[in-house]
N, C-alpha and C positions, 0 to 999 in steps of 0.2 A: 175601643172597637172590639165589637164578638164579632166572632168572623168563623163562617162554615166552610166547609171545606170545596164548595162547589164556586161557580160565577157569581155567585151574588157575596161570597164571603172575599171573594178577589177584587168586586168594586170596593167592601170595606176595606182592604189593603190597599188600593190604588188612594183611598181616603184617607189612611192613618200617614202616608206618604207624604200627600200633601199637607196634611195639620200639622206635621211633623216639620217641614218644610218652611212654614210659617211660623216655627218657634214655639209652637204648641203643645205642650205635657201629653205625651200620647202613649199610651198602654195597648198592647191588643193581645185579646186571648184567642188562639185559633181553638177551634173545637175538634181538638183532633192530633193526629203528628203531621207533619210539614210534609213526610213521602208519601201519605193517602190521599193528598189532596187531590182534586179532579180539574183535569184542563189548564194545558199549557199559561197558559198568561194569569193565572191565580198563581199557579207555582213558581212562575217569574218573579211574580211582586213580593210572596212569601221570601222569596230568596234575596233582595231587595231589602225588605223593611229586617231581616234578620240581619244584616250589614251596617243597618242604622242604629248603632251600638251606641252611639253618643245621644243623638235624638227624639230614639224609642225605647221601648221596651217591649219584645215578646217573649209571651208567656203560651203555655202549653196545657189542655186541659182535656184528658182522655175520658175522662169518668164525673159521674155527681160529687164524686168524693173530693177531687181533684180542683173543681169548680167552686168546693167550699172554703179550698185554702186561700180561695180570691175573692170572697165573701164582700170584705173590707174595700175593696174598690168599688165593686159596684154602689158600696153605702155614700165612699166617700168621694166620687166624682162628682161633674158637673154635668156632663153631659156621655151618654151612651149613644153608641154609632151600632144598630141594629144590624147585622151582614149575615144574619145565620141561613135564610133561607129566601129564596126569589120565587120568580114563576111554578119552580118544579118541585114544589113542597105537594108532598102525597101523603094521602094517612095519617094515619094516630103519629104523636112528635115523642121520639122515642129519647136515651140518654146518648149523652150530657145537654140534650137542646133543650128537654121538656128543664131541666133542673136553669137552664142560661136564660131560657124565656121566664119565669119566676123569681130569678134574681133580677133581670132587667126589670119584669113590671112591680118588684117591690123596693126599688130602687126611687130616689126622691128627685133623682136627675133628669133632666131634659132628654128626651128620647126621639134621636130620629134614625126612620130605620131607610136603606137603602133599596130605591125599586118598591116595596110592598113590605107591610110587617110580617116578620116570620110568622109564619101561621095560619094565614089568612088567607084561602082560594082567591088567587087572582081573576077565576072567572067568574064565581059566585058571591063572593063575599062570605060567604060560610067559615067558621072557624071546627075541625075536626074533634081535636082536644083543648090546646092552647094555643096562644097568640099574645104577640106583643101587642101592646098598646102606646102608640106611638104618639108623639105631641106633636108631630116633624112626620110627613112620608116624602123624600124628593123619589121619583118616577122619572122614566125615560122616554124620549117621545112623545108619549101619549098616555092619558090613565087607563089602566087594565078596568077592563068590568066591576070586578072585584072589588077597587078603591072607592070606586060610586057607588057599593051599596051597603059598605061597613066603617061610614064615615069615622062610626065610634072611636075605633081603633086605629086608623089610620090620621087622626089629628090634620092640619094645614097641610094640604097637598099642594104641593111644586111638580111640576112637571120640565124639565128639562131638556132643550133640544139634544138633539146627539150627532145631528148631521145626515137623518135620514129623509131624503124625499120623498114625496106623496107617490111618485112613481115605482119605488121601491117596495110600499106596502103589498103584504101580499093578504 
């Protein structure tokens, strides 16, 4: 699991939890240190799967340079859990994401990324600089704009319930 340091990088921690749970070889690199993170319930789960000493493994990766000493996983996994960026990906994809997006898409493994590929204008489908390329997108409720019209990159979309009523759309 890459995991950013905002909501979309704490659904991939609410997901290394559960993989983990299920007795699954789970690795997660946050992009970042653990007290930058942004929004309560990302920092909960960080705090959480940090506890899962026996289960997991987290790993810490502030810079390009940092994300090279983890080269070796990205090569040698089976599957990558995409968490670095959701909705509120803006601009040019600065370090360590441009250097995590380029290890993921040269990576041989199965890639699903959570909510939308980092990268990728959720409302355009436009990509700025870079972007995952994803074989997997599971989405929340509904598909953002964005997923219907950069099919490329976003692979087999899943759209998952969440519990939200039609009444609640705003």
């Amino acid at each position: 699991v890459v995991a950013g340091l905002g909501n979309n990088g704490g659904d991939g921690l609410v997901a290394a939890r559960h993989l983990a749970g299920e007795g699954v070889g789970v690795k997660v690199i946050l992009l970042g240190r653990g007290e930058d993170i942004k929004g309560e319930e990302a920092a909960v789960n960080w705090g959480i799967v940090c506890k899962m000493t026996r289960s997991l493994t987290t790993l810490n990766a502030t810079s390009r340079e940092a994300l090279f000493n983890y080269k070796g996983l990205f090569e040698e996994c089976g599957i990558i859990v995409d968490a670095i960026f959701g909705t509120g990906v803006r601009g040019e994809i600065r370090e360590p994401y441009a250097t995590a997006i380029d290890l993921i898409n040269s990576s041989k493994a199965y890639k699903v990324s959570v909510d939308i590929p980092s990268g990728l204008d959720p409302l355009t489908g436009e990509v700025k600089s870079k972007a995952v390329k994803a074989d997997l997108t599971i989405t929340f409720h509904k598909a953002k704009p964005g997923l219907l019209r950069n099919k490329e990159l976003v692979g087999k979309l899943v759209i998952a319930p969440i519990g939200i009523p039609p009444e609640a759309e705003i």
